[in-house]
CHARMM-style PDB file with segment names, atoms N, HN, CA, C and O in Angstrom:
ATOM      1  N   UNK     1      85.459  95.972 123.583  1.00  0.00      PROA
ATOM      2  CA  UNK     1      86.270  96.870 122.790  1.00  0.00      PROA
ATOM      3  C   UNK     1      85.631  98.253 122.783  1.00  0.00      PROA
ATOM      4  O   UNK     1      84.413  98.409 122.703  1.00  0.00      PROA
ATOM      5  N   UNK     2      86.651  99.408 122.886  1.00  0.00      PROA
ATOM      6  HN  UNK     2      87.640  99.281 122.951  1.00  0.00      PROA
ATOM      7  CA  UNK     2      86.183 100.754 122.823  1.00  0.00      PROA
ATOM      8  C   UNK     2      85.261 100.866 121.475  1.00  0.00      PROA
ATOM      9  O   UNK     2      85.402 100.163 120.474  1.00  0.00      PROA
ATOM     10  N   UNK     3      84.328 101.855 121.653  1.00  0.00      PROA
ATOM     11  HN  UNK     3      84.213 102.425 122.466  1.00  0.00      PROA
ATOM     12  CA  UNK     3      83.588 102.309 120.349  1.00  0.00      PROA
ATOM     13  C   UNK     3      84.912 102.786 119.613  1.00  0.00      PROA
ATOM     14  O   UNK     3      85.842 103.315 120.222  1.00  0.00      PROA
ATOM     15  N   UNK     4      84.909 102.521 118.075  1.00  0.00      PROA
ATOM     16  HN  UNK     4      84.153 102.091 117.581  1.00  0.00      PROA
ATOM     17  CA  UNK     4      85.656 103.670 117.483  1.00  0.00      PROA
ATOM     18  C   UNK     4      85.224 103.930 116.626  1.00  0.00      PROA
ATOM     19  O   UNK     4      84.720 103.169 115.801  1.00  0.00      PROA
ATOM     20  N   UNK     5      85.353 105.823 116.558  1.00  0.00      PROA
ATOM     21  HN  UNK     5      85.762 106.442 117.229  1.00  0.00      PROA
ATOM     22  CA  UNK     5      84.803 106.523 115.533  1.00  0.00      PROA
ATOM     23  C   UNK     5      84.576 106.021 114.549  1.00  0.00      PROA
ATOM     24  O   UNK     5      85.122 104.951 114.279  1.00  0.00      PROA
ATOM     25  N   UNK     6      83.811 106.543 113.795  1.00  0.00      PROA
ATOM     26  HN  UNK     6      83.368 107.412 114.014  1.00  0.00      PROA
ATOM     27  CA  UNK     6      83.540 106.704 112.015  1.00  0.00      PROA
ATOM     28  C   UNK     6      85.103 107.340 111.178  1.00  0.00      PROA
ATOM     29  O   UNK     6      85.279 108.552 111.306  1.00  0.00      PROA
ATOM     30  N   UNK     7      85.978 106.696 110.516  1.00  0.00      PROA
ATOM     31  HN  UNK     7      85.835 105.712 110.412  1.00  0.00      PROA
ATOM     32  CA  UNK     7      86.808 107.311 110.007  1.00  0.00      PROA
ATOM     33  C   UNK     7      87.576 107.279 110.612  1.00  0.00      PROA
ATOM     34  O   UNK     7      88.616 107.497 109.990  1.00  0.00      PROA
ATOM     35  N   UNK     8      87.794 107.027 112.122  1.00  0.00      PROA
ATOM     36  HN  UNK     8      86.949 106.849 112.627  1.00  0.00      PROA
ATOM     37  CA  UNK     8      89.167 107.491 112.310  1.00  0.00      PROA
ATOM     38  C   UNK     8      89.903 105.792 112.119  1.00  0.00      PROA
ATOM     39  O   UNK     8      89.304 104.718 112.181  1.00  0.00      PROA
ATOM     40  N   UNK     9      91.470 106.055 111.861  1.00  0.00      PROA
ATOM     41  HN  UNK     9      91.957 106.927 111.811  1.00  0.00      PROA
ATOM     42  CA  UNK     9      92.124 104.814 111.547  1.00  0.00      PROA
ATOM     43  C   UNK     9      92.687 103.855 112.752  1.00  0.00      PROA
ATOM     44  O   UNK     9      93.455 103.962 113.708  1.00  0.00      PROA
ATOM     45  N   UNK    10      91.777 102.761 112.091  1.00  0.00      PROA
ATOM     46  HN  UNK    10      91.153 102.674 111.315  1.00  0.00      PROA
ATOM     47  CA  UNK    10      91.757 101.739 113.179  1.00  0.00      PROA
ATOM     48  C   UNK    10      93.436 100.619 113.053  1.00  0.00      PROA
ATOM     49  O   UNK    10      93.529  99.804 112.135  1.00  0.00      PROA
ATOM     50  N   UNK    11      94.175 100.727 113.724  1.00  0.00      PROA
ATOM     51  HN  UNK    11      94.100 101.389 114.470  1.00  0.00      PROA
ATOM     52  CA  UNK    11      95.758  99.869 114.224  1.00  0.00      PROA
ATOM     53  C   UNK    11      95.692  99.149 114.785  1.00  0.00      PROA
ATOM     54  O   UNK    11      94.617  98.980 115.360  1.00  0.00      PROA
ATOM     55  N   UNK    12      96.734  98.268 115.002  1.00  0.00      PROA
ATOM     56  HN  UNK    12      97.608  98.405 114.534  1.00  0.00      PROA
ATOM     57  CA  UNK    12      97.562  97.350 115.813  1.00  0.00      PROA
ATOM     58  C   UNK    12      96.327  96.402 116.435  1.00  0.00      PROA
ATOM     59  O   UNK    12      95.463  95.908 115.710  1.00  0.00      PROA
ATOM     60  N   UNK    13      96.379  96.214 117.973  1.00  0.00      PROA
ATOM     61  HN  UNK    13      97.081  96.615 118.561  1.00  0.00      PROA
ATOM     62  CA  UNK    13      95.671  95.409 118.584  1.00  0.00      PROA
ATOM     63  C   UNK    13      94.028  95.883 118.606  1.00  0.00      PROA
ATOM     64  O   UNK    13      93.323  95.027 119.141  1.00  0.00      PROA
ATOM     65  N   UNK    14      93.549  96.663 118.294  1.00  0.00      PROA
ATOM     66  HN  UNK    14      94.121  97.358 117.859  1.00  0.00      PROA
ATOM     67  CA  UNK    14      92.517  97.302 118.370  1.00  0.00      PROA
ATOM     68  C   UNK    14      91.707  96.527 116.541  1.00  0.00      PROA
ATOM     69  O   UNK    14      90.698  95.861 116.306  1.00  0.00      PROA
ATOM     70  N   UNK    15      92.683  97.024 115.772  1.00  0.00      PROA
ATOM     71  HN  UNK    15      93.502  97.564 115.963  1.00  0.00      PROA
ATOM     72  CA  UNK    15      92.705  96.371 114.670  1.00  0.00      PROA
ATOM     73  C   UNK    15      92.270  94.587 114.454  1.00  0.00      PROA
ATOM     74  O   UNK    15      91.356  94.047 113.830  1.00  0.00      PROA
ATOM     75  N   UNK    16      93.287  94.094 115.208  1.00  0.00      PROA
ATOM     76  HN  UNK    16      94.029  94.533 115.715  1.00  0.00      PROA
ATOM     77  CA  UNK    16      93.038  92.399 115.290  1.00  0.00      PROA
ATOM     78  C   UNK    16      91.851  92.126 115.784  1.00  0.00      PROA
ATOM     79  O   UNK    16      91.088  91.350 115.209  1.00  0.00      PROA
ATOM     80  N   UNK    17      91.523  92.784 117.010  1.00  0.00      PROA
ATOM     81  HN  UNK    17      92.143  93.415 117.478  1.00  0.00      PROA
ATOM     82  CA  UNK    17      90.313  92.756 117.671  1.00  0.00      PROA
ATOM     83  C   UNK    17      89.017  92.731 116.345  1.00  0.00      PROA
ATOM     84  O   UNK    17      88.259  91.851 115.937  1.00  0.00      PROA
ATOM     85  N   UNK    18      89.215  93.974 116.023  1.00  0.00      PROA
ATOM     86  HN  UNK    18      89.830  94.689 116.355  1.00  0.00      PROA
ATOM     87  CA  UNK    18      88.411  93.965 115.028  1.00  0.00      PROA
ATOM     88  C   UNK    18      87.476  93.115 114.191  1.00  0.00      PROA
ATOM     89  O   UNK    18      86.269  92.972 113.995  1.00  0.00      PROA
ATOM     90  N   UNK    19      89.218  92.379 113.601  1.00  0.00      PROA
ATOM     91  HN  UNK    19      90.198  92.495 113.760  1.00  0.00      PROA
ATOM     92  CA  UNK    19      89.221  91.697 112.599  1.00  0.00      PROA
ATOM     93  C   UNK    19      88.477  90.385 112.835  1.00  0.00      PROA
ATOM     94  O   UNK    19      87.581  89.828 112.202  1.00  0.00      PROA
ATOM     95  N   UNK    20      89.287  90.001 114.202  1.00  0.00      PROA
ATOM     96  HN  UNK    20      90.016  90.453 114.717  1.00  0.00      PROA
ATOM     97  CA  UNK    20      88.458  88.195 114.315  1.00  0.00      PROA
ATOM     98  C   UNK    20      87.056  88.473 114.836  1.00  0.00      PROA
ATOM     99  O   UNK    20      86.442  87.519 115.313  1.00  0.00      PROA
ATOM    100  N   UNK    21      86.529  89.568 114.804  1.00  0.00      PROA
ATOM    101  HN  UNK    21      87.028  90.343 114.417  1.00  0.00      PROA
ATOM    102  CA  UNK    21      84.976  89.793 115.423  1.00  0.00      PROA
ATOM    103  C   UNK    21      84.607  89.811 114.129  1.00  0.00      PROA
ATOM    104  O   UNK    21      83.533  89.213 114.069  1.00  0.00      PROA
ATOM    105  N   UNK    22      84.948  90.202 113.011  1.00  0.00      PROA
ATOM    106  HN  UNK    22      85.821  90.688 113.060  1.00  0.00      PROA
ATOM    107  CA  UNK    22      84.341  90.306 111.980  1.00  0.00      PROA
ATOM    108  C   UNK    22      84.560  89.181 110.933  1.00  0.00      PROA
ATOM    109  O   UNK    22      83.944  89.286 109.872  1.00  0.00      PROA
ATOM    110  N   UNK    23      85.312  88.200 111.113  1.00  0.00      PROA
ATOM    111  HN  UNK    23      85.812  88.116 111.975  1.00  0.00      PROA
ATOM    112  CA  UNK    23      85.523  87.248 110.717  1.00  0.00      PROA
ATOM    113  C   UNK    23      84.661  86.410 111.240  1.00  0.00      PROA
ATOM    114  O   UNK    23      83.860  85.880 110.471  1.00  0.00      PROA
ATOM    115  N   UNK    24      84.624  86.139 112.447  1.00  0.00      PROA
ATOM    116  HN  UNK    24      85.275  86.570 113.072  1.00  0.00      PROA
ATOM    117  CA  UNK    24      83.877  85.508 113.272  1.00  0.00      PROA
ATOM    118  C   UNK    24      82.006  85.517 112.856  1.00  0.00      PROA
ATOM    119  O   UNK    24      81.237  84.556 112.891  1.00  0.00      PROA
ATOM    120  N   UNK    25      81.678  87.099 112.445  1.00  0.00      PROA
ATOM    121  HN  UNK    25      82.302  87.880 112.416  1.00  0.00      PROA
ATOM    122  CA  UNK    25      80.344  86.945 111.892  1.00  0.00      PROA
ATOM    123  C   UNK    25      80.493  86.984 110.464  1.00  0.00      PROA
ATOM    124  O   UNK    25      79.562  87.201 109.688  1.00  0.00      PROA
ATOM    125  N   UNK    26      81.231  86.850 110.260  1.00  0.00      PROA
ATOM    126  HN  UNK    26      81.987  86.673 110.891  1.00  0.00      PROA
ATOM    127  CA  UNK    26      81.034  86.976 108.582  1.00  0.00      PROA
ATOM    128  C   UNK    26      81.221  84.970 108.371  1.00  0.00      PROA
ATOM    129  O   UNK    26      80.198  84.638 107.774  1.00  0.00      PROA
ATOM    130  N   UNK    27      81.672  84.309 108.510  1.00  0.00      PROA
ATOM    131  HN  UNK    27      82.503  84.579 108.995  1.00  0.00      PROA
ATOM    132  CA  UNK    27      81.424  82.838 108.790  1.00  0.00      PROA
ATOM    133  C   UNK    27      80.102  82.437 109.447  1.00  0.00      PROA
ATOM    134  O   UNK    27      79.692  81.306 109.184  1.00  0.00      PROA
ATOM    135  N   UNK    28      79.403  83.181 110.239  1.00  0.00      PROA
ATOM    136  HN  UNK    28      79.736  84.099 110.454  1.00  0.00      PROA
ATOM    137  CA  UNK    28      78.077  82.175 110.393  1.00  0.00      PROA
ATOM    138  C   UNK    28      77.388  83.171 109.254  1.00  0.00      PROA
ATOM    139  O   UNK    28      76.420  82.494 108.908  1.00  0.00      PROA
ATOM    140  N   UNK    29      77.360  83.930 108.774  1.00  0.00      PROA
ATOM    141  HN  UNK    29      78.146  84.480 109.055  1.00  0.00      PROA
ATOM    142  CA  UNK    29      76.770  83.955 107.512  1.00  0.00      PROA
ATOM    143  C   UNK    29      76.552  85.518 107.410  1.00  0.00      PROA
ATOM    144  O   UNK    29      75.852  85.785 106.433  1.00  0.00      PROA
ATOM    145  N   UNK    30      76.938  86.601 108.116  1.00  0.00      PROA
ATOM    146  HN  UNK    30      77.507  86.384 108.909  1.00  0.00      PROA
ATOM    147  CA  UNK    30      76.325  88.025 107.575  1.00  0.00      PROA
ATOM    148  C   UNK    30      77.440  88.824 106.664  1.00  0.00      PROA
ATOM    149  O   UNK    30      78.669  88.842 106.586  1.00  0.00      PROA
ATOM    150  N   UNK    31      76.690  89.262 106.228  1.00  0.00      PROA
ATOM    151  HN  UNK    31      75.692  89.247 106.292  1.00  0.00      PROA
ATOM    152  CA  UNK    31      77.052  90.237 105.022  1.00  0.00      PROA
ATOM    153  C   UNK    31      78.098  91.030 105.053  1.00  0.00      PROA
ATOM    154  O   UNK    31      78.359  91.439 106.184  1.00  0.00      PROA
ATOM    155  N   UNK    32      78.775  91.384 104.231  1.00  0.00      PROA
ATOM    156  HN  UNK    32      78.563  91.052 103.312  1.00  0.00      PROA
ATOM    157  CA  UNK    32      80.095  92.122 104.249  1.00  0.00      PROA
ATOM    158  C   UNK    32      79.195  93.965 104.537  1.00  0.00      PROA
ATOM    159  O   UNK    32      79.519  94.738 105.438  1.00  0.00      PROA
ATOM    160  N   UNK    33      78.465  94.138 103.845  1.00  0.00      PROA
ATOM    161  HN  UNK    33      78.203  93.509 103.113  1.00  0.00      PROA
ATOM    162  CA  UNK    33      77.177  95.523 103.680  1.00  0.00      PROA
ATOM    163  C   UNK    33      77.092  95.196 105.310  1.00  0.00      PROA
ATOM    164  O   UNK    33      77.835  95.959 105.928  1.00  0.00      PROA
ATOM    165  N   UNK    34      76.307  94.164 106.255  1.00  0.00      PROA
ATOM    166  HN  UNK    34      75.704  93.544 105.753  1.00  0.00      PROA
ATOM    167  CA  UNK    34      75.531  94.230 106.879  1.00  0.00      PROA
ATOM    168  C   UNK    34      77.021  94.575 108.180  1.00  0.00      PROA
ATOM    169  O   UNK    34      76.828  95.311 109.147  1.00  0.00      PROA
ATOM    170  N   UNK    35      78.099  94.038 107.975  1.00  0.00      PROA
ATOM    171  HN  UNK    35      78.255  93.440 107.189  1.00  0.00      PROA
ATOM    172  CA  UNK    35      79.511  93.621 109.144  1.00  0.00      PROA
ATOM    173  C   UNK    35      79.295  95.707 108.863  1.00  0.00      PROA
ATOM    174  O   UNK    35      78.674  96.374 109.690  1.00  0.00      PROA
ATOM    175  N   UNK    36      79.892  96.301 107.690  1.00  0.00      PROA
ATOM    176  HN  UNK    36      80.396  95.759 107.017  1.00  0.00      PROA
ATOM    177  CA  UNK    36      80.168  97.824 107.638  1.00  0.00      PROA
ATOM    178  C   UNK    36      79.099  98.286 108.482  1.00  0.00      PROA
ATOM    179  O   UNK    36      79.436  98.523 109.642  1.00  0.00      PROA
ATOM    180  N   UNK    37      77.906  98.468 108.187  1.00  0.00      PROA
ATOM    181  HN  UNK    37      77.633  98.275 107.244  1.00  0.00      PROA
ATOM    182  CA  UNK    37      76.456  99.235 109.150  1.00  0.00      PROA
ATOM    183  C   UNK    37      76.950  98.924 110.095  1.00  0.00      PROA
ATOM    184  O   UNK    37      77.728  99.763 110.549  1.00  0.00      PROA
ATOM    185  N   UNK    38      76.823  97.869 110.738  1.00  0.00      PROA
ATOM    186  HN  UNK    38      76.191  97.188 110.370  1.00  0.00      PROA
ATOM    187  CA  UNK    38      76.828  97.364 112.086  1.00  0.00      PROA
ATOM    188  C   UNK    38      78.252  98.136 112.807  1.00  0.00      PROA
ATOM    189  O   UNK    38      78.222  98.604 113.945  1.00  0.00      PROA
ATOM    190  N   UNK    39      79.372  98.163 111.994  1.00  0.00      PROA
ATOM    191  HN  UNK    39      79.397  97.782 111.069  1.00  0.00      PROA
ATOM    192  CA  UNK    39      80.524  98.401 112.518  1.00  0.00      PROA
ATOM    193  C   UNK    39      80.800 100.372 112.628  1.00  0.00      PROA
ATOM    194  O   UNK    39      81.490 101.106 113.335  1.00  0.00      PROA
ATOM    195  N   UNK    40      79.730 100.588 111.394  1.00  0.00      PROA
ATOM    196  HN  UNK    40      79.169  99.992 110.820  1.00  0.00      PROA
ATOM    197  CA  UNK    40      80.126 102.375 111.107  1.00  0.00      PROA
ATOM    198  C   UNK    40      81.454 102.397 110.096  1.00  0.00      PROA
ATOM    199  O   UNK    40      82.187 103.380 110.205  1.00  0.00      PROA
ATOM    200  N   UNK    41      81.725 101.612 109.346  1.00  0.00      PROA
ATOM    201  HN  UNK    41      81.129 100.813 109.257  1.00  0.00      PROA
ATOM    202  CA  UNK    41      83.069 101.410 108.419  1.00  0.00      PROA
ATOM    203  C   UNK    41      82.672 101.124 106.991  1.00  0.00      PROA
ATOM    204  O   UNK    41      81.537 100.830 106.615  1.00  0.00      PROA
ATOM    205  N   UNK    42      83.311 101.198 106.548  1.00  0.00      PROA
ATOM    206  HN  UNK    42      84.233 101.437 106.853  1.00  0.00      PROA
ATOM    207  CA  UNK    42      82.738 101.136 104.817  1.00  0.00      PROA
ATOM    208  C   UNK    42      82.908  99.900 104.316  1.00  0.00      PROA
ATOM    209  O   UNK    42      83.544  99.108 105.011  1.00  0.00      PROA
ATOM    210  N   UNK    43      82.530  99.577 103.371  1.00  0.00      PROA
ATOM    211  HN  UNK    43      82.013 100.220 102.806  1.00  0.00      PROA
ATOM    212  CA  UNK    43      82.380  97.560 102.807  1.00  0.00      PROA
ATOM    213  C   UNK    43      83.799  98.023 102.514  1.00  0.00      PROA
ATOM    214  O   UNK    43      84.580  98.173 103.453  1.00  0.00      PROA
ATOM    215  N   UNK    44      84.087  98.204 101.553  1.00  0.00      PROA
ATOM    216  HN  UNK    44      83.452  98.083 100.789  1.00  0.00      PROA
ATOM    217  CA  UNK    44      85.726  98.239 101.398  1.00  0.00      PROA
ATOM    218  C   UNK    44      86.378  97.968 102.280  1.00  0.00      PROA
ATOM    219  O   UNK    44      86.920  96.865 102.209  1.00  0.00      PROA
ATOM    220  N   UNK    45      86.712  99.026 103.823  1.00  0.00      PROA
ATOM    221  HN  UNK    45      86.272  99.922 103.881  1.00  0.00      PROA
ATOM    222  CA  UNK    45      87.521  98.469 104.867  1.00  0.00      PROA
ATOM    223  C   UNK    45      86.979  97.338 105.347  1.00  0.00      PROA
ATOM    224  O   UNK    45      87.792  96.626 105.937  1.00  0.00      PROA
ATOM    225  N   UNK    46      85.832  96.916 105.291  1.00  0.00      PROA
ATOM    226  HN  UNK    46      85.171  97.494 104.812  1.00  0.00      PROA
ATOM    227  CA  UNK    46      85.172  95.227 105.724  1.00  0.00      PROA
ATOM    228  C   UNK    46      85.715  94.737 105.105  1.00  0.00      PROA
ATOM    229  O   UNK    46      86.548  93.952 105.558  1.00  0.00      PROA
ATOM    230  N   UNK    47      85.567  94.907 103.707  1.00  0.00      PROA
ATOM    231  HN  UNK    47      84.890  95.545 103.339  1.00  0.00      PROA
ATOM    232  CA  UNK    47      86.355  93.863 102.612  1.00  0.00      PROA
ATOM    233  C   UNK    47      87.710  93.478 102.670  1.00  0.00      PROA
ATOM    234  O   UNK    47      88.067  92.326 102.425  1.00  0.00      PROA
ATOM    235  N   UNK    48      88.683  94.628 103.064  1.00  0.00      PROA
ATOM    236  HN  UNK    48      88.392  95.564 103.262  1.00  0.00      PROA
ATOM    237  CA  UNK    48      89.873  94.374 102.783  1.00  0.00      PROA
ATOM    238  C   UNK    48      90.172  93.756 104.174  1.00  0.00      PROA
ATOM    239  O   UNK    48      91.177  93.047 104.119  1.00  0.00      PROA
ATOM    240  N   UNK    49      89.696  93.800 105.209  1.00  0.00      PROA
ATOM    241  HN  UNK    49      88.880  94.376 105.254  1.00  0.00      PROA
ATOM    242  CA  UNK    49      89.956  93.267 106.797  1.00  0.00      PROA
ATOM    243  C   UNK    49      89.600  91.972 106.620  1.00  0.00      PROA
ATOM    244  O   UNK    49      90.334  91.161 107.184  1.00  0.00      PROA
ATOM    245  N   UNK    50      88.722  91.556 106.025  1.00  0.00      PROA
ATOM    246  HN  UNK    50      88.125  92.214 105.567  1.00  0.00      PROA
ATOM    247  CA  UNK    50      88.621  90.172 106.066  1.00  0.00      PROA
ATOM    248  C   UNK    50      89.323  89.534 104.564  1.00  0.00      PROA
ATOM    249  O   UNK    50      89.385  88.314 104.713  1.00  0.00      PROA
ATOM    250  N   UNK    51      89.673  89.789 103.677  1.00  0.00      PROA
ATOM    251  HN  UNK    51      89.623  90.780 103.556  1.00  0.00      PROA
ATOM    252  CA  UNK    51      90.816  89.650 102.680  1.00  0.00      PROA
ATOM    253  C   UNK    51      92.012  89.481 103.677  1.00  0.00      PROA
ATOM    254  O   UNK    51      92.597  88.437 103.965  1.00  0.00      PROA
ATOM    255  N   UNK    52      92.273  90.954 104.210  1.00  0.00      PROA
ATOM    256  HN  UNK    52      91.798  91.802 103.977  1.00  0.00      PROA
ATOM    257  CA  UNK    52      94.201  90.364 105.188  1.00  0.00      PROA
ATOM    258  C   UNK    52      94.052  89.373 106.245  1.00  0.00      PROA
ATOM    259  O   UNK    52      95.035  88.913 106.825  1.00  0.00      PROA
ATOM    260  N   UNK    53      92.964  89.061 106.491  1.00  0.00      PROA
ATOM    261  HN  UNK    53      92.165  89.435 106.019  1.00  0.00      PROA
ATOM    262  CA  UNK    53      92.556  87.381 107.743  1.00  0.00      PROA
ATOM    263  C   UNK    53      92.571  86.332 106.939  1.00  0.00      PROA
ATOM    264  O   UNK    53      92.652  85.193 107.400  1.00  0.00      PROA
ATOM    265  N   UNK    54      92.474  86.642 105.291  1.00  0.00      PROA
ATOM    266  HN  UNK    54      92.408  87.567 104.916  1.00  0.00      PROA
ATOM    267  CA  UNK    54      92.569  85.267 104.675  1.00  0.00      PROA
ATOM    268  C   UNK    54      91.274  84.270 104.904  1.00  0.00      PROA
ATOM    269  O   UNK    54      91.128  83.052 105.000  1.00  0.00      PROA
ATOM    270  N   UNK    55      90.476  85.337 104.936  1.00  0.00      PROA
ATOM    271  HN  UNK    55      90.595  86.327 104.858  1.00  0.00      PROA
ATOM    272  CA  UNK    55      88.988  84.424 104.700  1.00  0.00      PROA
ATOM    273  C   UNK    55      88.647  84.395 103.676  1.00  0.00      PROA
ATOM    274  O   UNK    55      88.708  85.416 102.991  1.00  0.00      PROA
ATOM    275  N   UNK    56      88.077  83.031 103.096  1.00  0.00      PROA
ATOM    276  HN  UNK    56      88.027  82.201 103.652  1.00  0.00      PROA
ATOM    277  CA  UNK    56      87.480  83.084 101.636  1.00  0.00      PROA
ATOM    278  C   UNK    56      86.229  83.334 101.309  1.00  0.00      PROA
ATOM    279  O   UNK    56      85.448  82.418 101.564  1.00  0.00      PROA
ATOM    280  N   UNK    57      85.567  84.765 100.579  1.00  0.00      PROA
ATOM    281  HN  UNK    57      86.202  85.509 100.372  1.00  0.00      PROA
ATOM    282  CA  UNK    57      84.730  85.427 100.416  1.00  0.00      PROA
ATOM    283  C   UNK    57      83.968  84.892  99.982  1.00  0.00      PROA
ATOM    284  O   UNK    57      84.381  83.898  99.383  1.00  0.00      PROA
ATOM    285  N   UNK    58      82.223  85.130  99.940  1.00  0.00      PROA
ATOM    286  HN  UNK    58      81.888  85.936 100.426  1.00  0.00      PROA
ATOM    287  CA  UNK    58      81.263  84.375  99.365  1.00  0.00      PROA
ATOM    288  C   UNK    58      81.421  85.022  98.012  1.00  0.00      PROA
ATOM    289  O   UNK    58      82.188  85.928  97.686  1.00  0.00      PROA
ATOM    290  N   UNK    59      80.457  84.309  97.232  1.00  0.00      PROA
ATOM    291  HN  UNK    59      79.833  83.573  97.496  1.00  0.00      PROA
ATOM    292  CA  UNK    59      80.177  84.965  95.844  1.00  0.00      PROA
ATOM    293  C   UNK    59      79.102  85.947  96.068  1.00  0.00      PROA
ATOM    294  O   UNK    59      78.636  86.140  97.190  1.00  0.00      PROA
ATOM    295  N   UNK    60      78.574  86.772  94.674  1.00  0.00      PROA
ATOM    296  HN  UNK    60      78.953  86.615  93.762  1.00  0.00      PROA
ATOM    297  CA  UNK    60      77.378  87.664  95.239  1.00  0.00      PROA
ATOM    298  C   UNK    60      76.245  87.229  95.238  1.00  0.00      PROA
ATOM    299  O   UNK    60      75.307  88.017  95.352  1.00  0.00      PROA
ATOM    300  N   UNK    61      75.980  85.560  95.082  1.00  0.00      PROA
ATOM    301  HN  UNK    61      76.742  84.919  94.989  1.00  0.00      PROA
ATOM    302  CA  UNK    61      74.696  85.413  95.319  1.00  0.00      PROA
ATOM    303  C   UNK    61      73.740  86.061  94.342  1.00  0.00      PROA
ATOM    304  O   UNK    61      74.174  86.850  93.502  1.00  0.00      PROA
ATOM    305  N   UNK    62      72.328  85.729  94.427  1.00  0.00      PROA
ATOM    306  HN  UNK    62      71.976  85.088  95.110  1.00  0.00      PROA
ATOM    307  CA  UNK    62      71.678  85.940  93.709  1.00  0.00      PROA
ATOM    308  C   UNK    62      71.579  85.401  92.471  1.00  0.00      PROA
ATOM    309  O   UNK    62      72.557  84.710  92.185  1.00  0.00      PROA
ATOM    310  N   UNK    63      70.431  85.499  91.320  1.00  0.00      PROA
ATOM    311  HN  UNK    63      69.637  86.060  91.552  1.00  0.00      PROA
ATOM    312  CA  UNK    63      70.730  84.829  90.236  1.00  0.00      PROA
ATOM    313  C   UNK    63      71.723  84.697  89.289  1.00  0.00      PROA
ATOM    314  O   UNK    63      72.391  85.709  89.081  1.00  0.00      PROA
ATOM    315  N   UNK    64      72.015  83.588  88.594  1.00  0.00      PROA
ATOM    316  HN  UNK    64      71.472  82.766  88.764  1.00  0.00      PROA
ATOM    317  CA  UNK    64      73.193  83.349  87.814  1.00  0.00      PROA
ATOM    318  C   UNK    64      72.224  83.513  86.466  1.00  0.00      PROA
ATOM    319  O   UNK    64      71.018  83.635  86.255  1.00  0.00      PROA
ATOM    320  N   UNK    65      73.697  83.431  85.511  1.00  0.00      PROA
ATOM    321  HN  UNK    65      74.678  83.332  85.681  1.00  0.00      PROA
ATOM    322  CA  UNK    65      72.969  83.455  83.951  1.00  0.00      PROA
ATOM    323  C   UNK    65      73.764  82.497  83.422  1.00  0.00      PROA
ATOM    324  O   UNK    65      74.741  82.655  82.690  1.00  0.00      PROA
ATOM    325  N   UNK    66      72.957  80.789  84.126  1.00  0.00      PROA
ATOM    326  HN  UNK    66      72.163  80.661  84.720  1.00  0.00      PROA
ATOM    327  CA  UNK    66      73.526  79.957  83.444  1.00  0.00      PROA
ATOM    328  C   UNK    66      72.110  79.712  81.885  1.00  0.00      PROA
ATOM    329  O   UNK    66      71.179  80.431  81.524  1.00  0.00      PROA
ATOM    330  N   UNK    67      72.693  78.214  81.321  1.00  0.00      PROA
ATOM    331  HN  UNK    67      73.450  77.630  81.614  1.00  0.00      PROA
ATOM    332  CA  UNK    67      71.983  78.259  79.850  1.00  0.00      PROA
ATOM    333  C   UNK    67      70.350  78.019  80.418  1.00  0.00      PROA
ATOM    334  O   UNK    67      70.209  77.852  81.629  1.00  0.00      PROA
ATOM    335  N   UNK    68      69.288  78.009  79.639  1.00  0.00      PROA
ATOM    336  HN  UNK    68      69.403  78.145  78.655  1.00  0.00      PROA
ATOM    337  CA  UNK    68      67.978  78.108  79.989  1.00  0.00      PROA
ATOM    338  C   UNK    68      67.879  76.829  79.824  1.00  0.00      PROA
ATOM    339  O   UNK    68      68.956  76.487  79.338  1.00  0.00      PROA
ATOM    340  N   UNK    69      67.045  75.695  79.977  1.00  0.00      PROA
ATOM    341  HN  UNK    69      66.169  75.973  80.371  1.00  0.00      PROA
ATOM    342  CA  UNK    69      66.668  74.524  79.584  1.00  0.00      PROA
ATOM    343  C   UNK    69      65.156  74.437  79.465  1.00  0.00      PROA
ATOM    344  OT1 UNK    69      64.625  73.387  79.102  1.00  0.00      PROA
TER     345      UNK     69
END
């Protein structure tokens, strides 16, 4: 796939492309933060690209504030 810019708006087949590459690593396990760097795109457009593929998002990890025992 062509490089594409920073910012400029990514469509159609170029778009899909995109998408199942980033679906694709975001299932063996990297980061929505780590898919944007890698890609030059912002977590948001990561976020929402893999939201319209209908992948189900991790939680944020890290500690919970369940009861103390």
């Amino acid at each position: 796939m062509a490089e594409i810019k920073k910012g400029a708006r990514v469509t159609g087949a170029d778009r899909d492309k995109l998408a199942a590459k980033l679906v694709k690593e975001y299932e063996k396990g990297a980061s929505i933060r780590s898919l944007a760097e890698s890609t030059g795109r912002s977590y948001g457009f990561v976020h929402r690209v893999l939201s319209e593929s209908d992948v189900t998002l991790r939680g944020r990890g890290g500690a919970t504030r369940g009861a103390k025992t």
